[in-house]
C-alpha positions as CSV (number, residue, x, y, z in Angstrom):
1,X,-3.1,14.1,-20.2
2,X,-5.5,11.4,-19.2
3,X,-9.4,12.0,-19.5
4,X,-11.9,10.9,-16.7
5,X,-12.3,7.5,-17.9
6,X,-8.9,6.7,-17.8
7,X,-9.1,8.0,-14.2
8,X,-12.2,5.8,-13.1
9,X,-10.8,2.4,-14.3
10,X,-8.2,3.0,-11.3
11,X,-9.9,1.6,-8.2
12,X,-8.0,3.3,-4.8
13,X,-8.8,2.2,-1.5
14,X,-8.5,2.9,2.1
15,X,-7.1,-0.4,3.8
16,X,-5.5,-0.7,7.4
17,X,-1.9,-2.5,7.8
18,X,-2.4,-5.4,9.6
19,X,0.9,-6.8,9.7
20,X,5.0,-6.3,8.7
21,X,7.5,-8.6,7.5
22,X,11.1,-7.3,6.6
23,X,11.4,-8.7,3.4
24,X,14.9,-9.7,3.4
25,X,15.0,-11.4,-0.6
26,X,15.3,-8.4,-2.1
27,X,18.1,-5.6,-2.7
28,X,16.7,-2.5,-1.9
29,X,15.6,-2.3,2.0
30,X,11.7,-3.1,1.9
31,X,9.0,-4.5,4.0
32,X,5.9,-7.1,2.9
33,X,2.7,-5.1,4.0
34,X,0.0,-7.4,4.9
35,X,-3.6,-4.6,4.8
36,X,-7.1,-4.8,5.7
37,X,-9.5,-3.8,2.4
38,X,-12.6,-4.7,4.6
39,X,-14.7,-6.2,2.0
40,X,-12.0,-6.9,-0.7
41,X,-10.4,-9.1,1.7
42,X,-6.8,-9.0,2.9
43,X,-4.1,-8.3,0.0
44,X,-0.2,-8.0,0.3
45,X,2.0,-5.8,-1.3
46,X,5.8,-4.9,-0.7
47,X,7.0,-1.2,-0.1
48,X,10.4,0.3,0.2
49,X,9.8,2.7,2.6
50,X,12.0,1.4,5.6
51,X,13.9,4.8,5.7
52,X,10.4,6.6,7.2
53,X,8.5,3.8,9.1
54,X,9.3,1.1,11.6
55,X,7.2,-2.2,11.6
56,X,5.5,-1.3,14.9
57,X,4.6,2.6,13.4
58,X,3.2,1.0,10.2
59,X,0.9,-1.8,12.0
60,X,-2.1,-0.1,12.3
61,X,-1.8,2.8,10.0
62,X,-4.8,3.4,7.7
63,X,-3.3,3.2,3.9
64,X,-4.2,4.5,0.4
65,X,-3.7,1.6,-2.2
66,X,-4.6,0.6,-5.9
67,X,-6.3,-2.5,-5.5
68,X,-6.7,-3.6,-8.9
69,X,-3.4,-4.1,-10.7
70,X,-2.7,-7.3,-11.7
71,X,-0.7,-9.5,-9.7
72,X,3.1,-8.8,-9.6
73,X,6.1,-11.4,-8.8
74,X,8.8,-9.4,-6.7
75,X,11.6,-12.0,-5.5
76,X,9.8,-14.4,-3.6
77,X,6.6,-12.5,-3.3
78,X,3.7,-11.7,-5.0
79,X,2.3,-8.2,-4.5
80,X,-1.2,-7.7,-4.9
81,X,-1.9,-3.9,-4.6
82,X,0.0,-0.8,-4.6
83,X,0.2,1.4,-1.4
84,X,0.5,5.0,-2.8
85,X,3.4,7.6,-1.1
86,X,5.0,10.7,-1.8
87,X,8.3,10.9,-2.8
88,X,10.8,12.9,-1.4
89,X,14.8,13.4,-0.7
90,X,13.9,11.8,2.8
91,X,12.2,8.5,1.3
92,X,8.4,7.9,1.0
93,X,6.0,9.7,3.1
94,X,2.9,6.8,2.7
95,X,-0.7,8.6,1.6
96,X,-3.1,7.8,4.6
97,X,-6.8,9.8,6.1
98,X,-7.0,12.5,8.0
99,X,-9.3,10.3,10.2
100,X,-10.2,6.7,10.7
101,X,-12.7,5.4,8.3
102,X,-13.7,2.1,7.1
103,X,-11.8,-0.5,5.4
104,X,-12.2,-0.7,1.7
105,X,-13.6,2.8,0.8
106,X,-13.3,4.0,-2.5
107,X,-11.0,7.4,-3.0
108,X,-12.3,9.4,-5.5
């Protein structure tokens, strides 16, 4: 069990994909997100998730991410955030909004 501080130091975010790269240097079939955390600025991450999505469905696509782990080398890469998904037989269904809302908004 965690408590409610443990829960607060974990800072989640709307952020919008701006942009998709197949990232080809690693084993596992993944892509390099590019996202939108409006204020926060632009941050990368990778995610293997290229059973569910295409590039062109994920461009555009409002995201749920943990902004504030520390930087992590993958291959080539360094991933700055970590987009949040559910995981099922079928791959990872990503967590997104119900409706559009601005960059950068805290999930709580």
């Amino acid at each position: 069990m965690i408590n409610w501080d443990d829960f607060e130091k974990i800072d989640l975010r709307v952020g919008t994909v701006l942009r998709v790269e197949t990232f080809k240097e690693v084993k596992k079939p993944a892509y390099k997100l590019f996202i939108d955390f409006g204020d926060l600025g632009e941050k990368k991450t990778s995610a293997q998730i290229t059973d569910k999505y295409t590039p062109e469905k994920l461009v555009g696509k409002q995201v749920i991410a943990v902004v504030n782990f520390p930087p992590k080398q993958i291959a080539n890469f360094m991933s700055e955030c970590l987009v949040l998904g559910a995981i099922g037989k079928e791959g990872v269904t990503l967590l997104t909004t119900d409706e559009k809302v601005l960059n950068g908004l805290k999930i709580g």
